[in-house]
C-alpha atoms as an extended CHARMM CRD file, in Angstrom:
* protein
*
       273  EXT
         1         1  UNK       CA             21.2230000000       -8.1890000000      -24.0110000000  PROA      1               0.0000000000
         2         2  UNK       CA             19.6570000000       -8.3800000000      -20.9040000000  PROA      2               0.0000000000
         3         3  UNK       CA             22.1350000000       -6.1970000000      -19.3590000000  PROA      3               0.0000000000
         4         4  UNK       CA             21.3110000000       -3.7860000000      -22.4310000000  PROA      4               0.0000000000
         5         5  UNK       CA             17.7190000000       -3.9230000000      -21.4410000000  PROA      5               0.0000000000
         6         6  UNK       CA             18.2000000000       -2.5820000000      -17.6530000000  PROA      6               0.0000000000
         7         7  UNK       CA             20.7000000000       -0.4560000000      -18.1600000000  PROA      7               0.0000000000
         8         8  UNK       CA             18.4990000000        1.5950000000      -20.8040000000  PROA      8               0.0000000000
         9         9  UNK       CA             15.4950000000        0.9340000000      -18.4920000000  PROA      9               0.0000000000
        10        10  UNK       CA             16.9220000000        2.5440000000      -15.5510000000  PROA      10              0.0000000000
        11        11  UNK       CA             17.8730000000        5.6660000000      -17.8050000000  PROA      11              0.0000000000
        12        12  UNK       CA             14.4980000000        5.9190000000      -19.0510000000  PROA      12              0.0000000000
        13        13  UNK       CA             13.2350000000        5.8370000000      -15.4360000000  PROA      13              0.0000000000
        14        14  UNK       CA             16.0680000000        8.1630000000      -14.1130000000  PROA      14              0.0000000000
        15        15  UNK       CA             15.0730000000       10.6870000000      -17.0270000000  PROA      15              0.0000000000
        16        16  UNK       CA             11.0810000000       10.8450000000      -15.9600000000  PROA      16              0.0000000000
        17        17  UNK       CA             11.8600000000       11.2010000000      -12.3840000000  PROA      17              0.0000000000
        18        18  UNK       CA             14.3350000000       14.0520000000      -13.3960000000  PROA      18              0.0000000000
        19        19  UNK       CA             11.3650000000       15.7380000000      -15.2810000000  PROA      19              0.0000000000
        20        20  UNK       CA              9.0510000000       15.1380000000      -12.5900000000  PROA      20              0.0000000000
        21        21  UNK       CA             11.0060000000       16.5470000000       -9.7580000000  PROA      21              0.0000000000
        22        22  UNK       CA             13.0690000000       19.2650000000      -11.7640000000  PROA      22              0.0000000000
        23        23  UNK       CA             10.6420000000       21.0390000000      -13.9550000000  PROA      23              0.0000000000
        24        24  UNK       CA              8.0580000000       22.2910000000      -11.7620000000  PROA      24              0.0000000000
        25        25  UNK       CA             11.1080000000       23.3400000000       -9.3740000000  PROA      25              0.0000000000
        26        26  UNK       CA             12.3650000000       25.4040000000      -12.0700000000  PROA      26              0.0000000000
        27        27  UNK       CA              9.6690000000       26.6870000000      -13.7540000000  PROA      27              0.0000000000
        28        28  UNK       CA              7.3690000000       29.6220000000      -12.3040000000  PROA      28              0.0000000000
        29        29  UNK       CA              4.3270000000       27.7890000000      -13.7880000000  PROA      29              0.0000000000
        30        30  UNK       CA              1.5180000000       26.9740000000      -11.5560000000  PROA      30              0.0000000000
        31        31  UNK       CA              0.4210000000       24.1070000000      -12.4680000000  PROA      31              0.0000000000
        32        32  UNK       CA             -3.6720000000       24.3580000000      -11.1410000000  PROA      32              0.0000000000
        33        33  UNK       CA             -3.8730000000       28.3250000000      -12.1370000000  PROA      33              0.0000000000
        34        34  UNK       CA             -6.4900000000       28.0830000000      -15.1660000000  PROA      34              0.0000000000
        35        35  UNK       CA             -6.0560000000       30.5920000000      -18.0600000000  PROA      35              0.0000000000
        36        36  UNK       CA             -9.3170000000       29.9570000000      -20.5510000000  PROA      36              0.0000000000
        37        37  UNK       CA             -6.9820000000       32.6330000000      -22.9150000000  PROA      37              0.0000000000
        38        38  UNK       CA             -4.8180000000       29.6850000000      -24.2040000000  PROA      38              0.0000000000
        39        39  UNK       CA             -7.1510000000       26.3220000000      -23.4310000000  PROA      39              0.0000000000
        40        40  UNK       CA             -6.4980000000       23.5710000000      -25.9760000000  PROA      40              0.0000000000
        41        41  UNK       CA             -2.9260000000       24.8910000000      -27.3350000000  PROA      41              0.0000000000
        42        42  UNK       CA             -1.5080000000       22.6660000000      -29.5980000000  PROA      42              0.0000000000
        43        43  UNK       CA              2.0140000000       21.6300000000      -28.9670000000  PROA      43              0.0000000000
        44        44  UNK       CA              4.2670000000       24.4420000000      -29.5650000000  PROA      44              0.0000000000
        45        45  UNK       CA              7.6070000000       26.2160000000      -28.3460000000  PROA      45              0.0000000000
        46        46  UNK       CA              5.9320000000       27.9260000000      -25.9570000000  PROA      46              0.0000000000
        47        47  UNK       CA              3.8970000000       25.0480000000      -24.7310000000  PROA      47              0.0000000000
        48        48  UNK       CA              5.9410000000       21.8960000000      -25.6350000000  PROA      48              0.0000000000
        49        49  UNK       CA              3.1790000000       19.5190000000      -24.7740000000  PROA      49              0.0000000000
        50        50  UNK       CA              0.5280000000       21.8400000000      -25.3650000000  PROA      50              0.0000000000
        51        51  UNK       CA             -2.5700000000       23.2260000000      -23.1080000000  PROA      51              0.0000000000
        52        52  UNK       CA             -5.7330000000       21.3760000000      -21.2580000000  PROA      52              0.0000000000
        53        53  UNK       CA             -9.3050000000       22.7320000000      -21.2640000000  PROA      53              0.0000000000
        54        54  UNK       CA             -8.5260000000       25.2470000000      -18.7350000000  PROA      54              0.0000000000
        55        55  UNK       CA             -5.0460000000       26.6010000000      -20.4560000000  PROA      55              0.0000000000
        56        56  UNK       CA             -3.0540000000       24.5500000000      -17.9450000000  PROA      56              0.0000000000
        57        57  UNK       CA              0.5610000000       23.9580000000      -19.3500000000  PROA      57              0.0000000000
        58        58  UNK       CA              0.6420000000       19.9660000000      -20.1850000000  PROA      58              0.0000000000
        59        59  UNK       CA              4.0750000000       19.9590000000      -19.9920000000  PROA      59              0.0000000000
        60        60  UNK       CA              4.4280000000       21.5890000000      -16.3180000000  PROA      60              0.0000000000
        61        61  UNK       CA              1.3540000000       19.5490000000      -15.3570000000  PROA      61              0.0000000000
        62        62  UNK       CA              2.6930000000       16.1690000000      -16.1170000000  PROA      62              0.0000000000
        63        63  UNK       CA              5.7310000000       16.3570000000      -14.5600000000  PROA      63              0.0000000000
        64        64  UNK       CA              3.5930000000       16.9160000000      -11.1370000000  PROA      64              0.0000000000
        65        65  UNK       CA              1.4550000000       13.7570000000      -11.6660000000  PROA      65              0.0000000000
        66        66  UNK       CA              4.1090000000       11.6170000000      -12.5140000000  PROA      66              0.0000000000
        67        67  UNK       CA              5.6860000000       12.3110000000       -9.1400000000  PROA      67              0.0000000000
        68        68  UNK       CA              2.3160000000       12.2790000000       -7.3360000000  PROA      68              0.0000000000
        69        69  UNK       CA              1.2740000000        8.9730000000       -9.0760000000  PROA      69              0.0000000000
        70        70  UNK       CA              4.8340000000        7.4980000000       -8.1530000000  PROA      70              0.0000000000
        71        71  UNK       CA              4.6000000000        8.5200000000       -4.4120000000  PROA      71              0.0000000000
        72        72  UNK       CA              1.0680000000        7.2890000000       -4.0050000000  PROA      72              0.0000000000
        73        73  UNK       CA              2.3260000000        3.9630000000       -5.8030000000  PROA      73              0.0000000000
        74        74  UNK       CA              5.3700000000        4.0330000000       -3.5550000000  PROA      74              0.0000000000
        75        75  UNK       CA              3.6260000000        4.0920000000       -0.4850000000  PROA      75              0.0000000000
        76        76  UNK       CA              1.0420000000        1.3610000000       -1.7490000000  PROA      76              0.0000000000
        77        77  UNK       CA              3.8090000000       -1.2530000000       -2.6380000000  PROA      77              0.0000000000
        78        78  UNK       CA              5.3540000000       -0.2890000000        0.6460000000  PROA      78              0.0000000000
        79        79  UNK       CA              1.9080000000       -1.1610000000        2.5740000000  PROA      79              0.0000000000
        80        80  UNK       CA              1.2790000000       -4.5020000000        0.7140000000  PROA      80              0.0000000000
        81        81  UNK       CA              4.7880000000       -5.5550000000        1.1850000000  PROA      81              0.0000000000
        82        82  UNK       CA              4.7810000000       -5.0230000000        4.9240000000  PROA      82              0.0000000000
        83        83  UNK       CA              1.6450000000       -6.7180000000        5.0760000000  PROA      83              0.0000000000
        84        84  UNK       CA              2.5910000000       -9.3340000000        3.1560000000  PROA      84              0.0000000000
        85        85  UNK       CA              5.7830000000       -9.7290000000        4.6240000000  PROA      85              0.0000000000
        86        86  UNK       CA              4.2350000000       -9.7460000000        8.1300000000  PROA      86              0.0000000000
        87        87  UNK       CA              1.3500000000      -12.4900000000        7.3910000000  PROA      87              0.0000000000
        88        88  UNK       CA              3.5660000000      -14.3220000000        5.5460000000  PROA      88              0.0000000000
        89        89  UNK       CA              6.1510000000      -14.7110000000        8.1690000000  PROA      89              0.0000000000
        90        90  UNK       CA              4.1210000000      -15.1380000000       11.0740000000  PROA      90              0.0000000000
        91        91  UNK       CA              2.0650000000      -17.8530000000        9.1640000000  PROA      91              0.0000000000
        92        92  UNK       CA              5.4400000000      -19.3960000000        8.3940000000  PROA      92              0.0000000000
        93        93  UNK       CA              6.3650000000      -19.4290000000       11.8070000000  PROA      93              0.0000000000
        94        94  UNK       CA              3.2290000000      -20.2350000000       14.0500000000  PROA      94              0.0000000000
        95        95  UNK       CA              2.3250000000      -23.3160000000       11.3530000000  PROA      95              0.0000000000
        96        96  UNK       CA             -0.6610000000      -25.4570000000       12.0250000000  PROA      96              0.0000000000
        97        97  UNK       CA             -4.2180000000      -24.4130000000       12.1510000000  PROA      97              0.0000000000
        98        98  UNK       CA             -3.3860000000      -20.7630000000       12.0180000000  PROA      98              0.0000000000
        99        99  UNK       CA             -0.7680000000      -21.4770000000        9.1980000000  PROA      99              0.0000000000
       100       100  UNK       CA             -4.3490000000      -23.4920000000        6.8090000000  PROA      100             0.0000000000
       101       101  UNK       CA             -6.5690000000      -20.2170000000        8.4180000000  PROA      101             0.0000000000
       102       102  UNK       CA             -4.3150000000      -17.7520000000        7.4660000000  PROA      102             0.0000000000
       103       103  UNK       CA             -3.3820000000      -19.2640000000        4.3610000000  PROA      103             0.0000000000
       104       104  UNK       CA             -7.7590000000      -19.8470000000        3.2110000000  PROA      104             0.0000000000
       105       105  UNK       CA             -8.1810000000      -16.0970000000        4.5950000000  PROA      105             0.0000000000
       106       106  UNK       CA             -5.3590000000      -15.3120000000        1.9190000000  PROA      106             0.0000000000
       107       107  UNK       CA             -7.3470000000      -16.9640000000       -1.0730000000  PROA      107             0.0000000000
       108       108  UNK       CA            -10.2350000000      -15.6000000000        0.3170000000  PROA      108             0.0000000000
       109       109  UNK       CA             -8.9020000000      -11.8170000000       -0.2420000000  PROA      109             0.0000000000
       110       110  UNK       CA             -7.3320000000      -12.6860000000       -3.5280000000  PROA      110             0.0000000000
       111       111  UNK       CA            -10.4380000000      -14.2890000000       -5.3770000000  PROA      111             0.0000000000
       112       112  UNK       CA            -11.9360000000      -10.6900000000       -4.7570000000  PROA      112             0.0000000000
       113       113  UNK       CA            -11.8170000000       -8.8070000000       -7.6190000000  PROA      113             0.0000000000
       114       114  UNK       CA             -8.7310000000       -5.9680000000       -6.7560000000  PROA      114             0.0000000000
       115       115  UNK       CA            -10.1780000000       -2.9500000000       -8.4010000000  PROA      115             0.0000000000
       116       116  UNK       CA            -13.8310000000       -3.7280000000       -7.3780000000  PROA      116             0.0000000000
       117       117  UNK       CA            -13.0170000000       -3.9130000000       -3.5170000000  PROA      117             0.0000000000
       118       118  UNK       CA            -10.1950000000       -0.2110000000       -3.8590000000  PROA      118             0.0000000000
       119       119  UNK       CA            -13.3370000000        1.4710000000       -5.2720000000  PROA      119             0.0000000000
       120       120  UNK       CA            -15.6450000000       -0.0550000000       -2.5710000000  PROA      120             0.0000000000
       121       121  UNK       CA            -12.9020000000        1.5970000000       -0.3930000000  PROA      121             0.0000000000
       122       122  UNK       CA            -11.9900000000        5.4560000000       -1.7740000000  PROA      122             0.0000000000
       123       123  UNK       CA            -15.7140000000        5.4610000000       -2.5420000000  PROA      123             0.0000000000
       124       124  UNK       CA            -15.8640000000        5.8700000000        1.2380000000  PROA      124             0.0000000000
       125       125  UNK       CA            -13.3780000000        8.9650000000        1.1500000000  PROA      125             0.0000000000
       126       126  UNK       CA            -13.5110000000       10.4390000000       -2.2730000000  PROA      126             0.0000000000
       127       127  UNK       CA            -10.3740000000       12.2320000000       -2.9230000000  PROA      127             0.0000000000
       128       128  UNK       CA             -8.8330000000       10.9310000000        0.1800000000  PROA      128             0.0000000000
       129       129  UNK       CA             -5.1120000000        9.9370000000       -0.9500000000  PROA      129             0.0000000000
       130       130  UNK       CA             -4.9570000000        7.8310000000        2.6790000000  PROA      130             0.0000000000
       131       131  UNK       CA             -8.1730000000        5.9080000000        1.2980000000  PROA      131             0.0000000000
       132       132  UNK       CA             -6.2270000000        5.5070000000       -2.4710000000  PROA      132             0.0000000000
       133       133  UNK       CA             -3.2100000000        3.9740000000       -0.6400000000  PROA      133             0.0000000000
       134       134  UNK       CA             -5.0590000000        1.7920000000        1.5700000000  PROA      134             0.0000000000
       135       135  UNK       CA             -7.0830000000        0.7240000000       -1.0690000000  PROA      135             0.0000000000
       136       136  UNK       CA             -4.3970000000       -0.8670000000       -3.4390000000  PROA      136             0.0000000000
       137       137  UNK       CA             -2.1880000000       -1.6560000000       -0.0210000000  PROA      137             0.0000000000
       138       138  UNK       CA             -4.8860000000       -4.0750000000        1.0320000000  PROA      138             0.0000000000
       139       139  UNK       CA             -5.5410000000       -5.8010000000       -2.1920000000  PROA      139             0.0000000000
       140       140  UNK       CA             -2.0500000000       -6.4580000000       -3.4390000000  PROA      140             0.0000000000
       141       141  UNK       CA             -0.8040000000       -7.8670000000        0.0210000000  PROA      141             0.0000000000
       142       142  UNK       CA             -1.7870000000      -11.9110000000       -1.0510000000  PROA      142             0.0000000000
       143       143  UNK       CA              1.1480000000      -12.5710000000       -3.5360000000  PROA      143             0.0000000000
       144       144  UNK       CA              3.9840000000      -11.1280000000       -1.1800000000  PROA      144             0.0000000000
       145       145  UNK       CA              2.6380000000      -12.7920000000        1.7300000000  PROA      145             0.0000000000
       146       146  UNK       CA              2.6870000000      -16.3950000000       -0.6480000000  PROA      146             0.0000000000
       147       147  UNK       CA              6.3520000000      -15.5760000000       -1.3210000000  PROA      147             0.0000000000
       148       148  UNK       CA              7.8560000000      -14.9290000000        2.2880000000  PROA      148             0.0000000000
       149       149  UNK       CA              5.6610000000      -17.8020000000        3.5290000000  PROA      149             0.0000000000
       150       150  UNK       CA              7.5030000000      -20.3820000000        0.7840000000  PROA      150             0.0000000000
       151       151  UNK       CA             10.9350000000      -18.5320000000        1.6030000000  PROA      151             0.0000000000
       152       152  UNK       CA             10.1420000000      -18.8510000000        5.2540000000  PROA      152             0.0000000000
       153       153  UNK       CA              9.4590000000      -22.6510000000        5.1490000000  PROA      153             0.0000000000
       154       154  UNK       CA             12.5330000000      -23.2110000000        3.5740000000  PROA      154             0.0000000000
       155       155  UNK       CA             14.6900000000      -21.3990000000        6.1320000000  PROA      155             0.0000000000
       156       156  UNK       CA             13.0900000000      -22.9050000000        8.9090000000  PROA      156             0.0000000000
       157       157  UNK       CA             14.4300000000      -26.1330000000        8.0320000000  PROA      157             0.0000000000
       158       158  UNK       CA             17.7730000000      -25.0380000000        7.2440000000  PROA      158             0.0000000000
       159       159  UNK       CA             20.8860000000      -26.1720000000        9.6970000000  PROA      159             0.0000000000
       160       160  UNK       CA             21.6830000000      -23.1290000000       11.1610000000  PROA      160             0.0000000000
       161       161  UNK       CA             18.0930000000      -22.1660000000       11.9580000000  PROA      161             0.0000000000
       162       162  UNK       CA             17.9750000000      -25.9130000000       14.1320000000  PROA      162             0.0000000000
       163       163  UNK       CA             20.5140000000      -25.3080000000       15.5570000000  PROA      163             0.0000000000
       164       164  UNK       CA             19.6700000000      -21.6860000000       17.0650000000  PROA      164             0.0000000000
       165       165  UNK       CA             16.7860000000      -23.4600000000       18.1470000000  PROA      165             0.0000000000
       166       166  UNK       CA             18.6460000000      -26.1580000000       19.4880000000  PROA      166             0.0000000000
       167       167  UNK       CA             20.6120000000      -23.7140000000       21.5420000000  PROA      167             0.0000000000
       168       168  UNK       CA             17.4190000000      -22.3110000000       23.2490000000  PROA      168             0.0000000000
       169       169  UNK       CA             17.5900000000      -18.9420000000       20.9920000000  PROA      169             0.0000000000
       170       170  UNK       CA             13.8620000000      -17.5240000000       21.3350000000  PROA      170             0.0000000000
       171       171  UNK       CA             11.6270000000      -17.5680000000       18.4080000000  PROA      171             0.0000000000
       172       172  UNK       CA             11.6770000000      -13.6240000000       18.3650000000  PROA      172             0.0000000000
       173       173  UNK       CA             15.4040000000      -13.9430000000       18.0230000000  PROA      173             0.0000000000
       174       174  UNK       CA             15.6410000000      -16.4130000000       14.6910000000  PROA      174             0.0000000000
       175       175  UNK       CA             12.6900000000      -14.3430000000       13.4800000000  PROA      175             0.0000000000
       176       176  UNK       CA             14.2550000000      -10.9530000000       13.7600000000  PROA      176             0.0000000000
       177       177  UNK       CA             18.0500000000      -11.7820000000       12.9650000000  PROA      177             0.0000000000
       178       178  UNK       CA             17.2490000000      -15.0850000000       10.8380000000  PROA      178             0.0000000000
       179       179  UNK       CA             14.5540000000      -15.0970000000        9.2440000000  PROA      179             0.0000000000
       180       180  UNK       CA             13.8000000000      -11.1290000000        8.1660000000  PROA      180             0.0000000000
       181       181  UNK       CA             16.9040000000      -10.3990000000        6.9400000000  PROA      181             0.0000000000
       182       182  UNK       CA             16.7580000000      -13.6350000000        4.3250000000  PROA      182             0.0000000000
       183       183  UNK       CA             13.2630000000      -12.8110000000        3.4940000000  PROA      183             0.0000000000
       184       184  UNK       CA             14.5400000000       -9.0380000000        3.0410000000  PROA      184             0.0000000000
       185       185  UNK       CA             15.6120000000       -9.5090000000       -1.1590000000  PROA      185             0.0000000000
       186       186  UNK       CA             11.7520000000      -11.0580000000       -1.4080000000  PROA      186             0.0000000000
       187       187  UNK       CA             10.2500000000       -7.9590000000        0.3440000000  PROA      187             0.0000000000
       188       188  UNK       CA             12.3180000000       -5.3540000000       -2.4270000000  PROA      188             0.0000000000
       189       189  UNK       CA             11.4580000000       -7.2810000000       -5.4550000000  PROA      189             0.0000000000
       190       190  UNK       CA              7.8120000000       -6.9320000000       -4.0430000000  PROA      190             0.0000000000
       191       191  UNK       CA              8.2200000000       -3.4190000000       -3.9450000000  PROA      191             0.0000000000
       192       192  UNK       CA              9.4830000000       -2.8060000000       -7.1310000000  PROA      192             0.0000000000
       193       193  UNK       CA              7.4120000000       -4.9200000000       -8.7750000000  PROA      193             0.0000000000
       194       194  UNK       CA              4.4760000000       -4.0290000000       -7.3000000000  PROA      194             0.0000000000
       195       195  UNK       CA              5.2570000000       -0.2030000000       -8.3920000000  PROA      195             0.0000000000
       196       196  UNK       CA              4.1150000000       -0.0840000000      -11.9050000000  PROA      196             0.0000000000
       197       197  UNK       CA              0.6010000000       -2.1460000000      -10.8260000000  PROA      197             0.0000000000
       198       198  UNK       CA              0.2630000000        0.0510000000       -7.9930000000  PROA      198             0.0000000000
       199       199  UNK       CA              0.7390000000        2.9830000000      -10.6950000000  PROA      199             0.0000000000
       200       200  UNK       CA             -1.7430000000        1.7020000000      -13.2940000000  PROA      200             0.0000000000
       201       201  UNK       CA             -4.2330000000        0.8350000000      -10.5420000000  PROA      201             0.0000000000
       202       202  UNK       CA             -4.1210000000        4.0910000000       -8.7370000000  PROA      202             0.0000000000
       203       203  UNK       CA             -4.4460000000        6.0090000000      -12.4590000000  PROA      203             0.0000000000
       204       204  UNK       CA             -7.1830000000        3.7670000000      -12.8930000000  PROA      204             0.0000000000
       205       205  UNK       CA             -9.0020000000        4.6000000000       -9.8060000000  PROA      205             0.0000000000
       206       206  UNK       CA             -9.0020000000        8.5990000000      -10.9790000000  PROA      206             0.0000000000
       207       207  UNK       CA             -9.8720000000        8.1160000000      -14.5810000000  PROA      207             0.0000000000
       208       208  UNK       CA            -12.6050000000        6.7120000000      -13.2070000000  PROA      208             0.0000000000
       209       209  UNK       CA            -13.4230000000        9.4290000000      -11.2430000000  PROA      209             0.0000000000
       210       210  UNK       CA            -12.9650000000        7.6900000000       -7.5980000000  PROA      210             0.0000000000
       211       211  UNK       CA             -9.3980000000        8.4370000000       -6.8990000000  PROA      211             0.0000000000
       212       212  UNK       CA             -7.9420000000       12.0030000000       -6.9220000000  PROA      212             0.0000000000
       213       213  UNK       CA            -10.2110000000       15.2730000000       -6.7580000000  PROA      213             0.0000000000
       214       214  UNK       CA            -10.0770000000       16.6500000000      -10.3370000000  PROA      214             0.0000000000
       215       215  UNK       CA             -7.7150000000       19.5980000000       -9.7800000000  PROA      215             0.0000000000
       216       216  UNK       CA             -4.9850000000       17.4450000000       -8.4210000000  PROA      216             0.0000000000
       217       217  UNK       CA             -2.4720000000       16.5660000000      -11.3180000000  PROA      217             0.0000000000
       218       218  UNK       CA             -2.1640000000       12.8380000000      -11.1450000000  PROA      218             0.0000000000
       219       219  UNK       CA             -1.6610000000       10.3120000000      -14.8090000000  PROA      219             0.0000000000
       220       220  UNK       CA             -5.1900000000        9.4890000000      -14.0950000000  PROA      220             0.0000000000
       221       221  UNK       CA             -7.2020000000       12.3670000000      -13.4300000000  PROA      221             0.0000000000
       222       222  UNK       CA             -4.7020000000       13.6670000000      -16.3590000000  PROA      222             0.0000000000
       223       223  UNK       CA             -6.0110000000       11.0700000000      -18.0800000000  PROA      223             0.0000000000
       224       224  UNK       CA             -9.4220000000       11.3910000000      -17.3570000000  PROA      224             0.0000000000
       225       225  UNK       CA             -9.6580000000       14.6290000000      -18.4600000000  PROA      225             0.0000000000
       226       226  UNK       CA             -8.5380000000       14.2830000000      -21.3750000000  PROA      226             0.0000000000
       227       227  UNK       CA            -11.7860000000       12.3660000000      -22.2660000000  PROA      227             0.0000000000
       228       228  UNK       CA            -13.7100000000       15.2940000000      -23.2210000000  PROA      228             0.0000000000
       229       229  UNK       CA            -10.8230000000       17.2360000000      -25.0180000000  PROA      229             0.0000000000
       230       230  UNK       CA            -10.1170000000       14.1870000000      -27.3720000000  PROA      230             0.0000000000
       231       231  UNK       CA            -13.7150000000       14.6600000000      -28.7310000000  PROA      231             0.0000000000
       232       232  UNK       CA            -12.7010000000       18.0710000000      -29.7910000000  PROA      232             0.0000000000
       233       233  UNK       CA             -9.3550000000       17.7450000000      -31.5630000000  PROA      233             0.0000000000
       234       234  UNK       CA             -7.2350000000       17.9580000000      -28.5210000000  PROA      234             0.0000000000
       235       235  UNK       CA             -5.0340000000       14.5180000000      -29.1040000000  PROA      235             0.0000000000
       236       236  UNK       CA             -1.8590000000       15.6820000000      -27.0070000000  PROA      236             0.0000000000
       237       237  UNK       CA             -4.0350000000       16.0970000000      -23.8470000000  PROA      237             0.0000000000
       238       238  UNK       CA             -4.2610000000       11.9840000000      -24.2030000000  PROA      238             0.0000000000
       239       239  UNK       CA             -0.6060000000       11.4450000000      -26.0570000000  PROA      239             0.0000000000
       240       240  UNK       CA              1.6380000000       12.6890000000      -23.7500000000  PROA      240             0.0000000000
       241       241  UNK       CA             -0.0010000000       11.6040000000      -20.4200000000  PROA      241             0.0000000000
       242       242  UNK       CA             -0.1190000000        8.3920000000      -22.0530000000  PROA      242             0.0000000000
       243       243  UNK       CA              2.8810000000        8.0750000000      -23.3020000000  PROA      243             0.0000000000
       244       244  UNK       CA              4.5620000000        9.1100000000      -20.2690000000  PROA      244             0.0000000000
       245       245  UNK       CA              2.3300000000        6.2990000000      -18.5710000000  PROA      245             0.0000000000
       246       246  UNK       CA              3.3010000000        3.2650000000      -20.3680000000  PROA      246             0.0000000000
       247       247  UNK       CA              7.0550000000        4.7500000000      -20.5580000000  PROA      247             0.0000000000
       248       248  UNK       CA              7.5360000000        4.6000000000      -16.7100000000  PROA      248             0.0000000000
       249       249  UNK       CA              5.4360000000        1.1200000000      -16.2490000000  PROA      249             0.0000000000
       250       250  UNK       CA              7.3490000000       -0.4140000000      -18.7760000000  PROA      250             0.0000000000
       251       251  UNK       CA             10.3430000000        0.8780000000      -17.0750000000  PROA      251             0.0000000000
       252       252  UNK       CA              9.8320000000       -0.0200000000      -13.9820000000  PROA      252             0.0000000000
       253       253  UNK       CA              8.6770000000       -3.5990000000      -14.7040000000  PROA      253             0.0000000000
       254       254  UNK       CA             12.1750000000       -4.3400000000      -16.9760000000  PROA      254             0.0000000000
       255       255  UNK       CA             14.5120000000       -2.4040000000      -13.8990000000  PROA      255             0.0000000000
       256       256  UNK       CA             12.9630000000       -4.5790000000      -11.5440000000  PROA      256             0.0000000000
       257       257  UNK       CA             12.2700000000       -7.7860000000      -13.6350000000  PROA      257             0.0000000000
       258       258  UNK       CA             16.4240000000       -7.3280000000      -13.8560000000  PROA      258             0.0000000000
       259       259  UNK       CA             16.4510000000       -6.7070000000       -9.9910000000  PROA      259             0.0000000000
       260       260  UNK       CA             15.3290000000      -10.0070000000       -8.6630000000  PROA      260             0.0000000000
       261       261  UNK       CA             17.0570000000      -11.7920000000      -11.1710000000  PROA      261             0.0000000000
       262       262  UNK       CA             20.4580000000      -10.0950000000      -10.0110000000  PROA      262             0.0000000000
       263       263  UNK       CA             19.0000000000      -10.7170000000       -5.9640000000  PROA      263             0.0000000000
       264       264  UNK       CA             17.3950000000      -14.2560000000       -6.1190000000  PROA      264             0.0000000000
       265       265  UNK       CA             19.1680000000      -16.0410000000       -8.7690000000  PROA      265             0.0000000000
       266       266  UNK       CA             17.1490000000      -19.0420000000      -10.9000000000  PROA      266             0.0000000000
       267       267  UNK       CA             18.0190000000      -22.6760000000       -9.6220000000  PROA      267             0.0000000000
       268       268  UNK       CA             19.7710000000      -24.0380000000      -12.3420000000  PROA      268             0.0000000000
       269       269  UNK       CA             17.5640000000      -26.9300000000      -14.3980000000  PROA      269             0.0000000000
       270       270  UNK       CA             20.8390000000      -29.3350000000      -14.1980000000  PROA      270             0.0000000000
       271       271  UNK       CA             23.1490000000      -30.3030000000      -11.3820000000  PROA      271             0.0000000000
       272       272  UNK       CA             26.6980000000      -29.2470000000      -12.6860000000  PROA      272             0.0000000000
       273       273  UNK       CA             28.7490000000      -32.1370000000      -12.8500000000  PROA      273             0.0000000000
């Protein structure tokens, strides 16, 4: 069943990154050219998920925020996971006072509220994509840091580890060919788990109007937009953005749910006898 689960998962998610990357390749549609001629088109055959206020094609538009919204989320995850990664490590590592400092700094930034402090941030540089990414980057880095830090404890105290130590390897040595590369299935789970928050956090930021400038086609400004165009009839503006939303989250979270279970395997509740 659970095999069932991923395997239609990553289909689903291999079908919406095929629409976001092939259809504005192959259509001549410009996505941000306004036509006020057709604005508010129901879905038809000649605009499958109809028009916006400004006679944008839905359909053409979409595709184009779901593969901004997935690179922006992308290169969040990637942030927080290297930061994590790195603190966690390091913490690991160095132990003592700087391990309880780091470690208080860490609960510190994580009893912030996360979408509070990113709009503190890209309020700074409205429509900045740099400010989006750094915003959910630096907010999200707590949890993978945690992780390595636990995994990195462990190792430290494992056999082979002593006895590199033992045989006067440096510390930058066990770190680097030790320590990284068994902390390396913890830093991709991160990643792909932390792709559908980063997603639903950086759609949040636009629809509330602090993320992406309004032209740029994103889920969220997408999203936001559709606001005023629901009050006049215009359901598919909010349908198939959302839709498309939850259908790549969802996605994403079961794919990589699957992912670490496949990578890091549960410890068994009972020794085998």
């Amino acid at each position: 069943m659970a095999n069932k689960k991923f395997v239609v998962a990553c289909g689903v998610l291999g079908l919406v990154i095929a629409y976001a990357l092939l259809v504005p390749w192959l259509t001549d549609v410009n996505d941000r050219v306004t036509n006020f001629a057709v604005a508010r088109q129901p879905p038809s055959s000649e605009y499958l998920f109809g028009t916006d206020s400004a006679g944008r094609d839905l359909f053409v538009r979409i595709a184009s925020a779901i593969r901004t919204s997935l690179l922006v989320a992308l290169a969040s995850a990637l942030l927080a996971t290297i930061i994590g990664v790195l603190v966690g490590t390091t913490s690991a590592i160095a132990g003592g006072w700087y391990d309880r400092v780091v470690m208080r700094l860490a609960d510190a930034a994580n009893a912030l509220p996360h979408l509070l402090l990113g709009i503190v941030i890209v309020a700074m540089f409205r429509g900045n994509v740099v400010a989006i990414i750094l915003s959910i980057g630096l907010t999200h880095w707590v949890q993978v840091a945690r992780i390595v830090r636990s995994e990195t404890v462990s190792l430290r105290e494992r056999d082979y580890i002593s006895a590199a130590r033992l045989a006067g390897a440096p510390r930058r040595h066990i770190l680097l060919h030790h320590i990284v590369p068994a902390t390396a299935p913890q830093a991709l789970i991160a990643v792909i788990l932390l792709l559908p928050h980063a997603v639903w956090h950086e759609s949040t930021l636009s629809f509330l109007g602090f993320g992406l400038a309004p032209h740029e086609p994103s889920l969220g400004t997408l999203l936001e937009e559709a606001r005023s165009s629901l009050l006049l009839g215009g359901w598919w503006t909010l349908v198939f953005p959302a839709g498309v939303l939850v259908l790549t989250t969802v996605s994403v979270a079961i794919a990589g749910s699957h992912l670490r279970t496949m990578l890091i395997p549960p410890i068994p509740s009972k020794v085998p006898t």
